[in-house]
N, C-alpha and C positions, 0 to 999 in steps of 0.2 A: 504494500500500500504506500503509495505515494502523497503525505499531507501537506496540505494547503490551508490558506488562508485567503478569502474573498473579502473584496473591497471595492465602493463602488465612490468615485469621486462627484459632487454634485456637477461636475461639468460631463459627467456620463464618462468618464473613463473608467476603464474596469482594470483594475487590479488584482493577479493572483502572486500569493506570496510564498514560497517554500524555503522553510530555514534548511541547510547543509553545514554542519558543525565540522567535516571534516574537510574544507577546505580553508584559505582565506582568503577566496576571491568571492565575486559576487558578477554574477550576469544580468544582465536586463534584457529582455527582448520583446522588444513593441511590434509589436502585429496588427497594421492595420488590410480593414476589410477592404481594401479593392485590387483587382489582378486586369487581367488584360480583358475579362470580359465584360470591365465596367467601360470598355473605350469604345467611341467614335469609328464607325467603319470605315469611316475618312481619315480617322486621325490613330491605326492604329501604335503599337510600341510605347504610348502615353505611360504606365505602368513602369516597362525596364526601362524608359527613359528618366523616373525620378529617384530609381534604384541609385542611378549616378549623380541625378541634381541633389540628393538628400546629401552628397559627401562634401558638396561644390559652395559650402557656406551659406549661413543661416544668416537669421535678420539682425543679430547681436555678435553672432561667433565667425569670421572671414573665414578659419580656416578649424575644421572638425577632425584632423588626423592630429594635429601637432599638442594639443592641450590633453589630449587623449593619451598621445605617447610619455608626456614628460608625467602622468599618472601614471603609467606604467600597464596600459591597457590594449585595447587591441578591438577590433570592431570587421563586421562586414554585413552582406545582406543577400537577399536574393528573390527572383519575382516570379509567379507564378498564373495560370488562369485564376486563382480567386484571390491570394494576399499577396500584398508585400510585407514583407517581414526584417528587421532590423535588429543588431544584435551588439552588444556593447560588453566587453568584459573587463572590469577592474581589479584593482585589489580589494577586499574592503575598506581598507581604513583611508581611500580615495573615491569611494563609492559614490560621492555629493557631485564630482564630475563627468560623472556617466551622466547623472538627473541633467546637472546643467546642458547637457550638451543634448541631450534628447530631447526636451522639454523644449530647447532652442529652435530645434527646426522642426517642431509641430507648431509652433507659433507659427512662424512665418523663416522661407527662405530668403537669400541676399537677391533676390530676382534682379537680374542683368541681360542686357544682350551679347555680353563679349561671355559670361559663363554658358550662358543654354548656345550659344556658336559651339564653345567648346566641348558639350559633353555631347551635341548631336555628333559632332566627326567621330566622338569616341562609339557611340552606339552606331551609328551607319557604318565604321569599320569592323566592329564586332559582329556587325548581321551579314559582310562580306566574308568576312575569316569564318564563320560558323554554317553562312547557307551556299555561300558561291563557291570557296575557296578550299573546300575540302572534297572528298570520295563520297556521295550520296548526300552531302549536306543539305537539299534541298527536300529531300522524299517528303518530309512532311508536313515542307510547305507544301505540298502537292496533294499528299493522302488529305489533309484535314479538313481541305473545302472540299471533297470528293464525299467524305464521312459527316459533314455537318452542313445546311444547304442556307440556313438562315440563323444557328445560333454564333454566338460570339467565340465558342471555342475551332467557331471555322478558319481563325489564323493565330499562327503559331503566337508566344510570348513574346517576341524581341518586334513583332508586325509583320503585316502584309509584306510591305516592301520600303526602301530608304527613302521614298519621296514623302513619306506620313512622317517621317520625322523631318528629314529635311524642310519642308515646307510651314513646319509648326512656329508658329509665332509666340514673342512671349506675352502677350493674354492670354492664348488658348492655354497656353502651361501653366499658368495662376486661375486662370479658372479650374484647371485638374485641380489642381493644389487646393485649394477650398473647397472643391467640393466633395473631396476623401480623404485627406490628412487631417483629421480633425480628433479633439478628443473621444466624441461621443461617436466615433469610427475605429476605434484601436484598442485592443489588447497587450498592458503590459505586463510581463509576468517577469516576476522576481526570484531567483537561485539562487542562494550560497547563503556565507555567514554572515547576512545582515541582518540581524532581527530584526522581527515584524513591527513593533514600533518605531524603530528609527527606519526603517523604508519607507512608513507611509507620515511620517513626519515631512521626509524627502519631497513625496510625492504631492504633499497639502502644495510645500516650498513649492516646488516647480514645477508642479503640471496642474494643479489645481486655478488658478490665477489666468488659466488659457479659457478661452470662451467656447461653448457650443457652438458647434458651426449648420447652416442646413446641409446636410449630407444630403447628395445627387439620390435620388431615388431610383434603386434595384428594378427596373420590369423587364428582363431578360424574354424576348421571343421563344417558345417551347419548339424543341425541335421538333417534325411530325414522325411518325413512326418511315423507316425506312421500308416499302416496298419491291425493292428490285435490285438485284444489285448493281453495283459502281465498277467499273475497272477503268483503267488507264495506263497506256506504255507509254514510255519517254525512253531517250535514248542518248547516253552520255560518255565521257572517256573515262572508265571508271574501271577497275582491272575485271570486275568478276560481275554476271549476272546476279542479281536480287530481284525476292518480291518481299512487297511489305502487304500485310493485310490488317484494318481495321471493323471491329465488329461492335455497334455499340452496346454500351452496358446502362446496370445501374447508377444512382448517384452512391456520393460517402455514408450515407446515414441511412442508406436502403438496407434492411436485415439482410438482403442475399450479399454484402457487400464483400465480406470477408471469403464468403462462396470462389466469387471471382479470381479473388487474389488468388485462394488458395489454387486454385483451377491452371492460373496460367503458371506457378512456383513447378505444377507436378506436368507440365508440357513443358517445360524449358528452363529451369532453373537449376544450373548444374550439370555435368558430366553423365549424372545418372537419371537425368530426367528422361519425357520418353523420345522427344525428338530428339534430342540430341545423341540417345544412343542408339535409336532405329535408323537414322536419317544424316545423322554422323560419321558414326563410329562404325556401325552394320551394312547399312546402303550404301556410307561416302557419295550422297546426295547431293547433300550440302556441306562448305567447310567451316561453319558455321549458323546457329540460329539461336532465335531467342524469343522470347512471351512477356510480353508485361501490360500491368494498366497504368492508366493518366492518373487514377488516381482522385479525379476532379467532383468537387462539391456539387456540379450541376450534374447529370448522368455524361458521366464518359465513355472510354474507350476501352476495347482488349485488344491489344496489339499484338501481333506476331510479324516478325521478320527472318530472312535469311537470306545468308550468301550461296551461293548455288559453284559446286566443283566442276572447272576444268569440261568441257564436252558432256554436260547436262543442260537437257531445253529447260527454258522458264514452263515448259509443257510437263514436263517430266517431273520436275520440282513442285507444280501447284497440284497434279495430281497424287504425290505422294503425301504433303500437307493434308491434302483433302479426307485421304485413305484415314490418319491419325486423326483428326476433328471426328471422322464418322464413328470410329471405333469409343471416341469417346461419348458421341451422343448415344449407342446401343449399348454399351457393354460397361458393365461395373469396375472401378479399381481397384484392386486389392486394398485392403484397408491398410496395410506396409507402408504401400505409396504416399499414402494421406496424412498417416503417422510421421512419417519422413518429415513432410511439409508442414503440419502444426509443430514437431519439436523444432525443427530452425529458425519459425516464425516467435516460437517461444525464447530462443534464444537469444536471437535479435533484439524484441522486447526488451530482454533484462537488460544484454548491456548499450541497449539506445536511453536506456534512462538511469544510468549506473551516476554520468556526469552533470553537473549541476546546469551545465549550459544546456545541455540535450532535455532536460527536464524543463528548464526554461521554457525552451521551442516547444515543446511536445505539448507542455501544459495549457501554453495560450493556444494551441489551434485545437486539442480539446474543447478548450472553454469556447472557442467559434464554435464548434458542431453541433455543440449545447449543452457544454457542461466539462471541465474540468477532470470532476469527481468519474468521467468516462473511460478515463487512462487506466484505472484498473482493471476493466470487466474487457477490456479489448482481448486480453488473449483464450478468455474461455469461450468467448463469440468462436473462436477460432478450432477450439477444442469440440463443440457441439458438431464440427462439421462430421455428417457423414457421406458415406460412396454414392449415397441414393440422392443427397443432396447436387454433387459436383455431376451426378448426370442427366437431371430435371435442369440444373443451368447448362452445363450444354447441350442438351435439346433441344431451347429456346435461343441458345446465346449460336451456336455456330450452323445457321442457316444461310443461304444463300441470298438472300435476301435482305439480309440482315449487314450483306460484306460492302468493303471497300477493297479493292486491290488493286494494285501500284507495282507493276512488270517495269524492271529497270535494268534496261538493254545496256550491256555493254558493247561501245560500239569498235573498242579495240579486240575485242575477240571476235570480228566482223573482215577484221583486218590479212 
């Protein structure tokens, strides 16, 4: 059991607190609620665009790395379809500069045109180095308007494309800024050896004093049920044929949720999962593949991908795929298999929440899905799974109908 302490500020900022006596630092991690599907379909990357303006100076502090280091601290962040999330670690007995510094740029950033010039080159080089400029970098800019037709998870975190951030002016970026960094928008939860009274002493200090803001209101388009499926080939210099397949799923807080996970760990997760050693190691199919979900609060994705070996068609490869989805929709798993995949899931668990920072994170995006006190009961969701469960989900989940898929022709093996 993991204890907490709730606290809620009259400016609507939510507080969770958990002492760790056995360190002397203290992490902060403020989580607020918006990701890239709170954005503009004109104006996507808004989101990992303030990932970088949050670090680019505040309305009181020029510079957020250097007052932080000479505390002895250390910080980063990261963005996703529903939060951006922010992360600050000190020592304790430096703990009041974390607050100052967080609190800093929930107020207000140093808004300029020579800083958002500079973090757009930084973000439009990063969507070149990660979509253009690498082997497949693009598949899911490709797969995810294939798999989503009208909601917002139909383009990736970083955006559409460089012209949504190139083109962004700075009001449209203050108007982001107000109308999702706000207190009564965020989640901050407290790790280590700060007791709970002098953290929310901290917190009266510095975050309380910040005003409610109107927070943009959520009406996210539902996506319709997928009737037919999707495909699409592209054709690039990439050494080795690939297909990527998306199928959608539940959301986070759906009961079957844990179903899924476990579904895709016991298709591809590992040396001894069953693709990889039917389709691997057996067939030498593929020389490589793998299964995972998005993971996303609205209903997501179950992904599978693979590299396909040397003189195998994308024909050969999607029917073999196909052959393992069927045997999973007819045929029961040993309960081994299953067991396999709850104890590593159980192990994971324990040491994702051994460290004070990982508890931090863990504990405020609990608290988003509706409650905190959730982080316990997640690994016996997990243990309730049976065989009969995993193949009711994919008898529903791996339909034809239900696909996106994404043939990615190598055109040097053409050659």
């Amino acid at each position: 059991m993991i204890s907490f302490r709730r606290h809620i500020l009259p400016n609507g900022l939510r507080i969770i607190h958990h002492y760790d006596g056995s360190t002397k630092m203290t992490a902060l991690n403020l989580l607020y609620d918006v990701g890239s599907k709170d954005e503009s379909p004109e104006r996507t990357g808004f989101a990992h665009l303030f990932e970088h303006l949050m670090f680019g100076g505040s309305v009181n502090i020029p510079d957020f790395d250097t007052p932080l280091q000479k505390a002895g601290g250390e910080n980063n962040a990261w963005t996703s379809n529903d939060v951006t999330n922010y992360y600050t670690v000190v020592p304790t007995h430096n703990a009041e500069t974390a607050f100052w510094l967080e609190s800093d740029r929930m107020l207000s950033l140093a808004f300029s045109s020579e800083s958002l010039s500079v973090q757009k080159q930084v973000v439009i080089e990063e969507f070149k180095q990660r979509n253009l400029n690498q082997p497949y970098g693009d598949s899911f800019l490709l797969l995810r308007p294939m798999a989503y037709r009208v909601h917002p998870y139909r383009w990736p975190v970083i955006g559409k494309n460089t012209s949504h951030i190139g083109n962004a002016s700075l009001e449209e970026v203050k108007e982001f800024f107000f109308a999702h960094y706000a207190p009564n928008n965020a989640i901050l939860s407290i790790s280590g050896s700060l007791p709970f009274d002098e953290a929310i002493l901290l917190c009266e200090k510095w975050f309380a004093p910040i005003s409610r803001r109107e927070v943009a209101c959520r009406d996210l388009p539902q996506e319709p049920v997928q009737t037919k499926p999707h495909k699409k080939i592209v054709e690039r210099e990439v050494p080795l044929d690939a297909i990527f397949k998306a199928y959608h799923m539940v959301d986070r807080k759906h009961p079957d949720y844990q179903g899924y996970d476990a579904l895709s760990d016991v298709l591809a997760s590992g040396r001894s999962s069953r693709l990889y050693r039917r389709l691997v190691m057996e067939k030498k199919l593929f020389t490589e593949i793998d299964s995972s979900i998005t993971g996303d609060i609205e209903p997501g994705l179950f992904l599978l991908k693979g590299k396909l070996s040397l003189g195998i068609s994308l024909e050969q490869g999607e029917e073999a795929i196909e052959m393992e989805l069927r045997r999973m929709r007819e045929e029961l798993l040993e309960q081994r298999e299953l067991d396999k995949v709850i104890n590593r899931f159980e192990s994971n668990d324990l040491f994702s929440n051994l460290h004070y920072l990982n508890k931090a994170t863990n504990l405020a995006y609990y608290e988003l899905l509706g409650g905190a006190e959730n982080i316990d009961t997640e690994v016996e969701k997990y243990k309730k799974l049976t065989p009969f469960d995993l193949r009711r989900i994919a008898e529903k989940l791996f339909v034809p109908e239900n696909s996106s898929t994404l043939w990615y022709k190598s055109v040097q093996n053409e050659k």
